[in-house]
Backbone bond lengths (Angstrom), bond angles and torsions (degrees), N, CA, C in turn:
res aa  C-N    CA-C-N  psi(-1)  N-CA   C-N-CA  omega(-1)  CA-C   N-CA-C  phi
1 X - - - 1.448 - - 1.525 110.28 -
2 X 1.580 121.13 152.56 1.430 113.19 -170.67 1.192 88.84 -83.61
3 X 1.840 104.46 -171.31 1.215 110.62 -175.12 1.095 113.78 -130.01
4 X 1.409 147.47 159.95 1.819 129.99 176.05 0.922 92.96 -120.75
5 X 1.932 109.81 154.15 1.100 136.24 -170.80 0.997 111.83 -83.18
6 X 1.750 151.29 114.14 1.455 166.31 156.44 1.401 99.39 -28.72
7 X 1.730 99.23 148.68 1.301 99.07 172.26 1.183 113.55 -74.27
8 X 1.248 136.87 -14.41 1.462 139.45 171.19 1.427 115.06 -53.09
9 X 1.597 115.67 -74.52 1.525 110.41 156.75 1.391 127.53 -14.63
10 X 1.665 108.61 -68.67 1.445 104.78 -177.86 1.532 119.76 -78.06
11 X 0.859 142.32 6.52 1.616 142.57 177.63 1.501 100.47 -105.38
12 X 1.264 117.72 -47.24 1.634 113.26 179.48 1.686 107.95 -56.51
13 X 1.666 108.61 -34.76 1.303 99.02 -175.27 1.492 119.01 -65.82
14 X 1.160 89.04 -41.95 1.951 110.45 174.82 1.390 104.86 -26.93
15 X 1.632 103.00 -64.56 1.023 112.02 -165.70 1.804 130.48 -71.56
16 X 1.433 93.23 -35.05 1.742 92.35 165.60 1.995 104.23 -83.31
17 X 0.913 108.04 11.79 1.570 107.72 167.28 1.592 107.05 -64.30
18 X 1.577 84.37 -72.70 1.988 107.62 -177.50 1.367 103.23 -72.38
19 X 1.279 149.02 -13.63 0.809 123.69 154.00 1.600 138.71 -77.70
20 X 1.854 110.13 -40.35 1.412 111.96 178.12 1.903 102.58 -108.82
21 X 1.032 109.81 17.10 1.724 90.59 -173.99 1.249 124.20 -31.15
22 X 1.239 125.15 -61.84 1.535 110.72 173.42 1.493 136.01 -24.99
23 X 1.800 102.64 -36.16 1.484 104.00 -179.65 1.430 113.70 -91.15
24 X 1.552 122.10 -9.50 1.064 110.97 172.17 1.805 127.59 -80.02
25 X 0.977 116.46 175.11 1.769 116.49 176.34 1.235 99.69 -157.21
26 X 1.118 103.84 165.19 1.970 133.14 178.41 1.441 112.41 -32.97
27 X 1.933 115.27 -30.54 1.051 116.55 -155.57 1.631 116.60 -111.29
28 X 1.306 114.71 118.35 1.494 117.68 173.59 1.314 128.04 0.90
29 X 1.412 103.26 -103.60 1.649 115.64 171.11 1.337 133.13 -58.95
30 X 1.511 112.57 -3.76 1.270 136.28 147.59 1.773 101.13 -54.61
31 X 1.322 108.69 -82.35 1.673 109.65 -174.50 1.137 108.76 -68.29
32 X 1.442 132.62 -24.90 1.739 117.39 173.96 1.904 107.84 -58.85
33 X 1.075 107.03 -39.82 2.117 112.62 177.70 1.948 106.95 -70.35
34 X 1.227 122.69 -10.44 1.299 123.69 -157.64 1.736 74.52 -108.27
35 X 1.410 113.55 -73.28 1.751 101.57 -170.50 1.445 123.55 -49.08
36 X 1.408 108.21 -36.10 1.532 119.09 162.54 1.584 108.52 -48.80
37 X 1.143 151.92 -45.34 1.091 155.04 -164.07 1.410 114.68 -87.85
38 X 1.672 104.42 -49.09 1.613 93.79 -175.21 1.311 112.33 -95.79
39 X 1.610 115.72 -11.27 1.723 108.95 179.30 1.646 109.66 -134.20
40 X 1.832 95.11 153.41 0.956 86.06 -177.17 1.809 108.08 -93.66
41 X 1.355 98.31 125.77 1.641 108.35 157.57 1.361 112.60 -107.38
42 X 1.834 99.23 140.64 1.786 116.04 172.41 1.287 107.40 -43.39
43 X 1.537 108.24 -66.85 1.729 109.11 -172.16 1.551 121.28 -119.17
44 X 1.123 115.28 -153.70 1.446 127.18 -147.76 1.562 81.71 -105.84
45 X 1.499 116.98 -60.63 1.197 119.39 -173.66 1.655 133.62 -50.30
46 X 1.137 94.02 -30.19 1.909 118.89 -169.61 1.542 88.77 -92.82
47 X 1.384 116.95 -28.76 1.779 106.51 -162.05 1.912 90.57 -89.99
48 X 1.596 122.01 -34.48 1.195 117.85 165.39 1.671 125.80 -50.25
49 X 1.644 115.90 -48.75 1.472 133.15 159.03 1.232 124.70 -34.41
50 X 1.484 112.07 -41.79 1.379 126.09 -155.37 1.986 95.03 -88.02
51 X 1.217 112.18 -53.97 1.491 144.66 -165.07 1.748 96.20 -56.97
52 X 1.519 100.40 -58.58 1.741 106.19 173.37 1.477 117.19 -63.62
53 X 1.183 107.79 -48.83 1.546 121.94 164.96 2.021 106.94 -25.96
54 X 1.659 84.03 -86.30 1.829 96.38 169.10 1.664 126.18 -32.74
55 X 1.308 94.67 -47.50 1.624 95.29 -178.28 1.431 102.64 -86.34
56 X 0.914 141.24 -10.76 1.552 153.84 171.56 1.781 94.58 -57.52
57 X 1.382 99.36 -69.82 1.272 129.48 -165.23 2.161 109.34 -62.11
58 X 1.114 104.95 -41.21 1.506 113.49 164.88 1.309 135.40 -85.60
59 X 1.347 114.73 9.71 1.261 140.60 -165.05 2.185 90.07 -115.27
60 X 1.413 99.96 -47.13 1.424 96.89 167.74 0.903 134.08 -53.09
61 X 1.699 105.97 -51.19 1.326 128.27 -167.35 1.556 105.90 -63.82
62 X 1.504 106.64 -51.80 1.382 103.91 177.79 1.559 131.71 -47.16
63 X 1.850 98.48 -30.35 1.845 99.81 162.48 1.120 149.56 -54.37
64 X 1.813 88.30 -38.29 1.513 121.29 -158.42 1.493 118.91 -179.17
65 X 1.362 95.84 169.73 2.255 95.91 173.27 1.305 98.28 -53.31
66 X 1.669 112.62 139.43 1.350 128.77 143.76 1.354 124.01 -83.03
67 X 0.962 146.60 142.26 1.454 156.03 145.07 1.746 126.28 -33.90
68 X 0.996 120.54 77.20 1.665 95.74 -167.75 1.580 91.57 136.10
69 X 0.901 134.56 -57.58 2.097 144.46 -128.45 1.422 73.25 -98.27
70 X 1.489 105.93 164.05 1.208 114.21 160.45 1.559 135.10 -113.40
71 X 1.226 111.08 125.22 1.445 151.62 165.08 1.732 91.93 33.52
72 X 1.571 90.40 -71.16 1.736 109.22 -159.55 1.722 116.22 -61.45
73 X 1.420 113.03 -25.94 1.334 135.19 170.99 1.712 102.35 -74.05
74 X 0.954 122.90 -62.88 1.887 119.70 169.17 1.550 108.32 -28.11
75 X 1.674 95.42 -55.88 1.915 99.07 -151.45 1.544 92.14 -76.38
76 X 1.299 134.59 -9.79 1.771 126.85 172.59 1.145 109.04 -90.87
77 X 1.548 124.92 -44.80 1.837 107.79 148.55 1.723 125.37 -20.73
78 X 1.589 85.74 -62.61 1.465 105.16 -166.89 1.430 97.80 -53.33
79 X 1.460 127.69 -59.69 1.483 128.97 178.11 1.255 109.92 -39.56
80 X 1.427 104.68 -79.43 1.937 96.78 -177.91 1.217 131.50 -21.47
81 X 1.565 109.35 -47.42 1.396 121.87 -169.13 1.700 113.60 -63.09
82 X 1.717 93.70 -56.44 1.710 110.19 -176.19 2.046 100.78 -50.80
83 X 1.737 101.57 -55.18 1.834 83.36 -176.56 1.598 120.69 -91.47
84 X 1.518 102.59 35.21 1.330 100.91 175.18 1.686 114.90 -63.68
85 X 1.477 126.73 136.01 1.353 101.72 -174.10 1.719 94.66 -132.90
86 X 1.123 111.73 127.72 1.758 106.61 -174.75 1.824 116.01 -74.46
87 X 0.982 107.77 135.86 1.467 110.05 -162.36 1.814 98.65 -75.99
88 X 1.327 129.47 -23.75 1.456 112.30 148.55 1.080 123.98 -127.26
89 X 1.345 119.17 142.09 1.641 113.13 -176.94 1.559 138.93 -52.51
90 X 1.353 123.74 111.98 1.204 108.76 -178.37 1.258 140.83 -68.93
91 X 1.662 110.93 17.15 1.366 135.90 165.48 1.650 111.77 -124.95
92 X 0.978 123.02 98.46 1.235 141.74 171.58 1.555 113.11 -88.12
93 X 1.692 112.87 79.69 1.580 104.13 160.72 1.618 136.16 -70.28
94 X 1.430 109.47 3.80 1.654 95.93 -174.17 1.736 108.75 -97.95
95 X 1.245 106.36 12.93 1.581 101.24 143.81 1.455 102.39 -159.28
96 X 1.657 111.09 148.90 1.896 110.97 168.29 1.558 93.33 -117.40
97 X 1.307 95.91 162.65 1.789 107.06 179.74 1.918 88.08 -130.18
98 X 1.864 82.27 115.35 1.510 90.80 157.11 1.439 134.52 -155.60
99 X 0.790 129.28 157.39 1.451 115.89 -164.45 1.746 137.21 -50.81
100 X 1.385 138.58 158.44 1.216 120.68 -160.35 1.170 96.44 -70.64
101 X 1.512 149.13 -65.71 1.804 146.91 -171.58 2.066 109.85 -38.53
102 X 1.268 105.29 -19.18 1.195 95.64 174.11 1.802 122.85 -103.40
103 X 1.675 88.98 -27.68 1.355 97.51 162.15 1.554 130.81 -40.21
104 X 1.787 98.89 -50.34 1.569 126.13 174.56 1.385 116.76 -62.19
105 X 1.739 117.12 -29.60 1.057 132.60 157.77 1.448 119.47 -47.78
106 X 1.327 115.21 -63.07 1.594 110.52 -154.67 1.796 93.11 -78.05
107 X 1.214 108.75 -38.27 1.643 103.46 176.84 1.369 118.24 -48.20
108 X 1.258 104.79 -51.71 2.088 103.68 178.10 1.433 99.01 -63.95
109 X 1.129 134.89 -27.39 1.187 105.02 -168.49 1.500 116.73 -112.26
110 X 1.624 126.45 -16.39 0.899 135.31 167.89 1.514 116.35 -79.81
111 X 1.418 102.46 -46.81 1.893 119.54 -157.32 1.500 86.81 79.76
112 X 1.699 100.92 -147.75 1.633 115.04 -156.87 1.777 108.60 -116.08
113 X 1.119 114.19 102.52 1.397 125.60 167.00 1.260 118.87 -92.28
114 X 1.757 105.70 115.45 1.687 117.29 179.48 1.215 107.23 -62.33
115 X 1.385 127.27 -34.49 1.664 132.16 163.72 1.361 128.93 -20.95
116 X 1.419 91.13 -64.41 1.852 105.74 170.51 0.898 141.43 -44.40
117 X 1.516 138.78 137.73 1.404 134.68 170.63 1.628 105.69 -38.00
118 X 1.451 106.96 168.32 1.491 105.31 153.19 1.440 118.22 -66.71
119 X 1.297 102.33 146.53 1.676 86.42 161.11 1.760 100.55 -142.24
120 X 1.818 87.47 130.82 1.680 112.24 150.90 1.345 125.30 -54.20
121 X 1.117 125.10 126.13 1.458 118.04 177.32 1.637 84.02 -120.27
122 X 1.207 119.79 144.68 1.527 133.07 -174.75 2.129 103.48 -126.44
123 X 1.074 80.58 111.14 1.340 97.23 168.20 1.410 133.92 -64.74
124 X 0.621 136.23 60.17 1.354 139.88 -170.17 2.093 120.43 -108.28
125 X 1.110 112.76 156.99 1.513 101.00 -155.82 1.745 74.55 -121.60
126 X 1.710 82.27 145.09 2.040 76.02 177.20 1.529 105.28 -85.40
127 X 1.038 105.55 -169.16 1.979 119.55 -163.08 1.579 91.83 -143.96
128 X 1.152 99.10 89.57 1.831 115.32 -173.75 1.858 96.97 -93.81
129 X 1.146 111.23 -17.70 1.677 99.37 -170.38 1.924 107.67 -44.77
130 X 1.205 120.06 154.08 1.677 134.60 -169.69 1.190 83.77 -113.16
131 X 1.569 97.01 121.49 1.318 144.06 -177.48 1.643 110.80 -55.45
132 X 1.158 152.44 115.17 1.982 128.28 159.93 0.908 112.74 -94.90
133 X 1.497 99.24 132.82 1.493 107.46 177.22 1.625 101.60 -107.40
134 X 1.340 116.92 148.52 1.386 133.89 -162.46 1.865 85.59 -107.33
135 X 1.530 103.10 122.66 1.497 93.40 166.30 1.586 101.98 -120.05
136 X 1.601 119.02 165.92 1.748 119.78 -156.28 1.730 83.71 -116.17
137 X 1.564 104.86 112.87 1.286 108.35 147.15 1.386 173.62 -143.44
């Protein structure tokens, strides 16, 4: 049978949320050694509960508003996220790779624009052979 989480679990987590966020991260045993350190828990088990709880709980936060957490901890999520800037672009126009039938495409209908990226046309021959499937019976 599953199990539900005590209000104890979830309020303690709350609370080492707003209190240490910075030291926590996304990752388990990362926050199970951080709750071990800054609080005291009776056992092993409740300090495991609490730890899953948290990373449960920062895994949210990182999506979206939580319920409960406080306000000011969201909107520095929220910051990070908005000036996150990726160190290479995940759109690369100075070359596309596409197939020869579309290649033939953009030419009839474009002709040749110095504007444009390069474009790869990749040759490749399709592999039409029909597959067998072995059924057990």
């Amino acid at each position: 049978m599953g199990r539900v989480r005590t209000k104890t679990v979830k309020r303690a987590s709350k609370i080492v949320i707003e209190k240490y966020y910075p030291r926590l991260t996304l990752d388990f045993d990362t926050n199970k050694r951080t709750c071990d350190e800054v609080a005291l828990i009776p056992s092993k088990r409740l300090r495991n509960k609490i730890a899953g709880f948290v990373t449960h709980l920062m895994k949210r936060i990182a999506k979206g508003p939580v319920r409960g957490i406080s306000y000011k901890l969201q909107e520095e999520e929220r910051e990070k996220r908005d000036n996150y800037v990726p160190t290479t672009s995940a759109i690369k126009t100075n070359e596309i790779h596409i197939d020869q039938d579309v290649h033939e495409m953009l030419k009839a209908t474009l002709g040749n624009f110095p504007s444009m990226p390069q474009i790869i046309a990749d040759h490749k021959k399709h592999n039409n052979k029909k597959r067998h499937h072995h059924h057990n019976k």
